[in-house]
N, C-alpha and C positions, 0 to 999 in steps of 0.2 A: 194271428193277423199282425204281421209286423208294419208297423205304421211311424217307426222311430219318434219316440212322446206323440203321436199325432192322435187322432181320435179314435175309440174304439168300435169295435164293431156295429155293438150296440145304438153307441153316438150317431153314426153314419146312418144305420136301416132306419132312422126315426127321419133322420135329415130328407134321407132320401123318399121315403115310404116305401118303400120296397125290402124286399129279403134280399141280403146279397148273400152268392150262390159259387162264389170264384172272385181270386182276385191275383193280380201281378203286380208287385211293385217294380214301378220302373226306377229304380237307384238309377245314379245315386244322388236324385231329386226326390224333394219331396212330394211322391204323386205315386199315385196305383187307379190300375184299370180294376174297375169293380164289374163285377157280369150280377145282371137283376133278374131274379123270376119270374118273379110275374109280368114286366112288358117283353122277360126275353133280350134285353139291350144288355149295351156296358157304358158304363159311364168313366169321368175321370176325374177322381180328388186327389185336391191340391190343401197342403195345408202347412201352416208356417211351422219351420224346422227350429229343435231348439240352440242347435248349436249354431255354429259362426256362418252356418249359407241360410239364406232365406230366414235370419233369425229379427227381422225388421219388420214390427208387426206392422208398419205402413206399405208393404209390398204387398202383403194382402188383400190390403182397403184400397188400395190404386188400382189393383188390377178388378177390384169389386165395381170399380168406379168407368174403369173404363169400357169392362164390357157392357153396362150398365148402360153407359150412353151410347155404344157402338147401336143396343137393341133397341134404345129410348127411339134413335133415328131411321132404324131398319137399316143398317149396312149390317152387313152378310159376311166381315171381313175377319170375323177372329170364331173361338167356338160359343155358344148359348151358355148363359149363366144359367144353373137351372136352380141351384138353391145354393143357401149359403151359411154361415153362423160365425157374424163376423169377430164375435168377443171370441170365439176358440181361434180364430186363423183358419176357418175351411171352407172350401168354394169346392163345389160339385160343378161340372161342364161336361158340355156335348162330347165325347166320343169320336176324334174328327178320321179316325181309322174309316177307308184302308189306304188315306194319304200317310205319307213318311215324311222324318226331317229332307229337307234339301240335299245337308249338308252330306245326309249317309249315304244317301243316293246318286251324288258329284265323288264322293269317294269307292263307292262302290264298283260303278260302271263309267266312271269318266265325264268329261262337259259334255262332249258331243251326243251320248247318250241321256244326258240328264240335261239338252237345252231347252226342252220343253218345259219343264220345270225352272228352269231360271226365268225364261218370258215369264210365266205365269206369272215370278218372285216380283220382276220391275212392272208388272202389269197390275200386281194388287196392291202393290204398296200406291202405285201412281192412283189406281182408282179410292183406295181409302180415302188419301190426299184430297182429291180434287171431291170427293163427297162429305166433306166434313170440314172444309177450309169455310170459316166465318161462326164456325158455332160452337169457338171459347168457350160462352161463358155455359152453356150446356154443360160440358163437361165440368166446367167449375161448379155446377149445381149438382154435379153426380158424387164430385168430390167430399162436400158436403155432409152429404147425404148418407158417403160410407164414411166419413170422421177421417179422411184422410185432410191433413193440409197441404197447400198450394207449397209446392218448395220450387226455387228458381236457383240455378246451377248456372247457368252461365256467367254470372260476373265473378264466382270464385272460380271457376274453369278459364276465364280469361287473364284473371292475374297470375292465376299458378305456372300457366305454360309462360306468360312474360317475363317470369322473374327466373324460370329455368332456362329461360333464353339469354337472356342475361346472363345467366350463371357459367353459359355457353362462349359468350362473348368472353367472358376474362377467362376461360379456358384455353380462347384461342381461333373462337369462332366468331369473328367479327359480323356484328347482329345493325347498327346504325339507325339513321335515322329513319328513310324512307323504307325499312323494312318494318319497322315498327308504327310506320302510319298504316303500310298494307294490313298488318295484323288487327292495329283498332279499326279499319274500313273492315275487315273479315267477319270481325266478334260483331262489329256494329251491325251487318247485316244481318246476321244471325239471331242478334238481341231485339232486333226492329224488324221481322219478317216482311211486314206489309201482307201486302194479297199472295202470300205463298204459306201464310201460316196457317199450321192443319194438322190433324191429328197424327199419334204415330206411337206405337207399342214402347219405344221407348229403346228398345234392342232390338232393330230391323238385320239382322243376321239371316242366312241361310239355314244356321238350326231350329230357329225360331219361325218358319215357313215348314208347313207341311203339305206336299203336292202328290195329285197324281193326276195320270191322264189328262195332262195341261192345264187342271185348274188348282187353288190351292187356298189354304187359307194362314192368317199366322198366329202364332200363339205367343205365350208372355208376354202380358202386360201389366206386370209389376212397376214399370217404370214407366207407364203410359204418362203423356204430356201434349199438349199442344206448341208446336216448336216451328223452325223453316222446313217446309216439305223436302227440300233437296239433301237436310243430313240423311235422311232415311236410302236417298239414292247415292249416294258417296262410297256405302257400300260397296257398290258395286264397281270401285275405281282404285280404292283404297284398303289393301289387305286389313281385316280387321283382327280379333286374337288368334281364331283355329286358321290359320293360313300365313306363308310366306309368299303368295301371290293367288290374283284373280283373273278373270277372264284374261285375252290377249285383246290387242288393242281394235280388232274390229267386231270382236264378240262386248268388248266395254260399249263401243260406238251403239250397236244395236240394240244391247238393253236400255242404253240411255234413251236412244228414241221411243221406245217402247211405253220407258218408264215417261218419258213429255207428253208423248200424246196421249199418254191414259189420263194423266196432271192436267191437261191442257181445255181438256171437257168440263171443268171445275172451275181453275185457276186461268184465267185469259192472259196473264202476264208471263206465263210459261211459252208462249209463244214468240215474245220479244228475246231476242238472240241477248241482248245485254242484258238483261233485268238477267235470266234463265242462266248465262253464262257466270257474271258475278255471282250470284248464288251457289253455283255448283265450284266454282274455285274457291269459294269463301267454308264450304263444307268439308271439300275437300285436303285442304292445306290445315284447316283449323284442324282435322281428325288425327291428322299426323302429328301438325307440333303439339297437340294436345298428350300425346303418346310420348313426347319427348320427357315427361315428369319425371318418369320412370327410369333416365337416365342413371343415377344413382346405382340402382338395384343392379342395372344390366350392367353398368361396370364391375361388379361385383361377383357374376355371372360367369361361370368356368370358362376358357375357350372350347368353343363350337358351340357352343348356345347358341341354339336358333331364335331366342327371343332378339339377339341380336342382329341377326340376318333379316329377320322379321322388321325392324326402327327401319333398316337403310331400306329396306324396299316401299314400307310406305312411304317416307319423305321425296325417295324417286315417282314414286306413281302420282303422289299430290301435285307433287310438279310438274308432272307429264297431264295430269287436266286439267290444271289454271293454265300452262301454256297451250293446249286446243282453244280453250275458249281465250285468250290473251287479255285475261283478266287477274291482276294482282303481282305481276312481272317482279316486285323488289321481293315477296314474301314466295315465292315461286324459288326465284333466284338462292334465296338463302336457302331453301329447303334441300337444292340441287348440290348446295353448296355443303351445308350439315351431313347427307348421304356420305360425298366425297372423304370428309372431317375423320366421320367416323369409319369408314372403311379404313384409314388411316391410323387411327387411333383401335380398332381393333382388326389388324388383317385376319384372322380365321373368321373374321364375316366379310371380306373382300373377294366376293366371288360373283361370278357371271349369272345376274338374275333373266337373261334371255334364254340361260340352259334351263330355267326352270318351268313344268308344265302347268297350264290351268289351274287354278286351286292347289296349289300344292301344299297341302296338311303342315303345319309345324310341328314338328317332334313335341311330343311333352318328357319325354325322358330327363 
């Protein structure tokens, strides 16, 4: 039973109470489908890896924590803790077969075949949101509880993308004043959600959705947090790592509605255009220059690296929905402007992102 250092056979059928009868590992995470005898099910353990992925025993405990209060409250949105053994690193869950990743099923069969699954994706994230917006400090009692601590990312995630911008500016990428007030209005709303602050797995990606038959649910939440509801729909505007682009811009438009009025049954202030607008330009542009860190490395980066092709089209896309909604115009502007820079600064990523379709995978080669 290969479990890579994770727990033994043994360890597992006591955890479980059951005999386990079969099992799959799904590499190259740490997790395997176990099949039980006696109720006849399968279940799915997760347990922390010893090496460099998942070797942070707080990923464990967050994600002990967060399914914890998802069940404390009765939302329905990720799978059942069933058991757990938190000093090993190992959580036993629901079985959420015979839903699939999103992401396999967008590359499988295309958007158009798999948009039922994308509603679903803006549908559940918006109903998490709007079912779990106000009840903080629950989850902080969960955290607790599993011995994980409160950790807060956003004020080092806001200085680091400043000072890369900065670092922009005497490269050649003139950053100024009024770009830099949009970015502290940005981080500000973000740091200060108000009535949009709400739960959220933590990695609202397409892999981390498992759907079928239009409903779905999501999984990992190693990184769960209570944060602004609209990073989790940003997503859906802004290519995140497995993509060089997302939907086209009136399949964007309709998940975004989707994903408002599922938010909107919860959060009443999803329905004010400005509140809802600033938010989603603030989520969105932040997702990008936040990507811009990484600058460094991608210079570095052969020509045709797609990680490269990959910066210039999110900073066009971020910019392309703060300008729908006409909120953040100076930090919009610079983004349009950084795309530009850089297509310059490396032409073998100066290429036509209208040629490119739906989701289009980024190479990992």
């Amino acid at each position: 039973m290969d479990t890579d250092g994770g727990p033994t056979r043994e360890t597992l059928e006591a955890l479980i109470g059951d005999r386990i009868v079969g099992w799959v590992r799904l590499a190259p995470w740490s997790v395997m489908r176990c099949h039980l005898e006696q109720t006849r099910a399968s279940v799915i353990v997760k347990w922390r890896r010893s090496g460099a992925v998942r070797s942070d025993h707080r990923q464990i405990l967050v994600e002990h924590a967060g399914l914890t209060f998802l069940q404390d409250i009765g939302v329905a949105s990720g799978p059942r803790l069933l058991a757990s053994d938190l000093a090993a690193g190992v959580l036993v869950l629901e079985d959420l077969a015979p839903r699939r990743p999103l992401d396999l099923q967008i590359g499988e069969a295309g958007v158009a075949a798999a948009w039922p699954g994308l509603a679903a994706f803006a549908r559940a994230t918006g109903e998490m949101a709007a079912l779990t917006t106000g009840r903080g400090a629950a989850f902080g009692a969960c955290l607790i509880r599993s011995g994980a601590s409160p950790i807060d990312q956003r004020s080092a995630e806001a200085q680091a993308t400043l000072a890369m911008m900065r670092r922009l500016d005497a490269l050649g990428l003139p950053l100024g004043r009024p770009v830099e007030g949009d970015l502290e209005t940005a981080f500000g709303v973000l740091q200060a959600p108000g009535p949009f602050q709400a739960f959220s797995n933590g990695d609202c990606e397409a892999n981390n959705f498992l759907t079928e038959g239009g409903e779905g649910r999501l999984i990992d939440f190693e990184a769960a947090d209570f944060r602004h509801a609209l990073v989790d729909e940003a997503a859906m505007h802004v290519p995140g790592p497995a993509w060089l682009s997302v939907a086209g811009p009136s399949q964007r438009a309709e998940l975004e509605q989707i994903y408002r009025t599922a938010l909107a049954t919860g959060v009443a202030a999803a329905e004010d255009d400005a509140a809802f607008g600033l938010g989603m330009a603030a989520a969105c542009l932040t997702r990008a220059c936040e990507r811009l860190t990484r600058f460094a490395r991608l210079e570095d980066r052969p020509r045709g690296d797609s990680s490269r092709l990959q910066m210039i089209s999110a900073l066009e896309a971020a910019a392309e929905a703060a300008s729908h909604h006409r909120r953040l115009p100076h930090l919009a502007g610079w983004a349009r402007r950084a795309g530009s820079w850089l297509r310059r600064r490396w032409p073998d990523a100066d290429q036509d992102l209208g040629q490119l379709g739906p989701y289009t995978p980024r190479s990992r080669a």
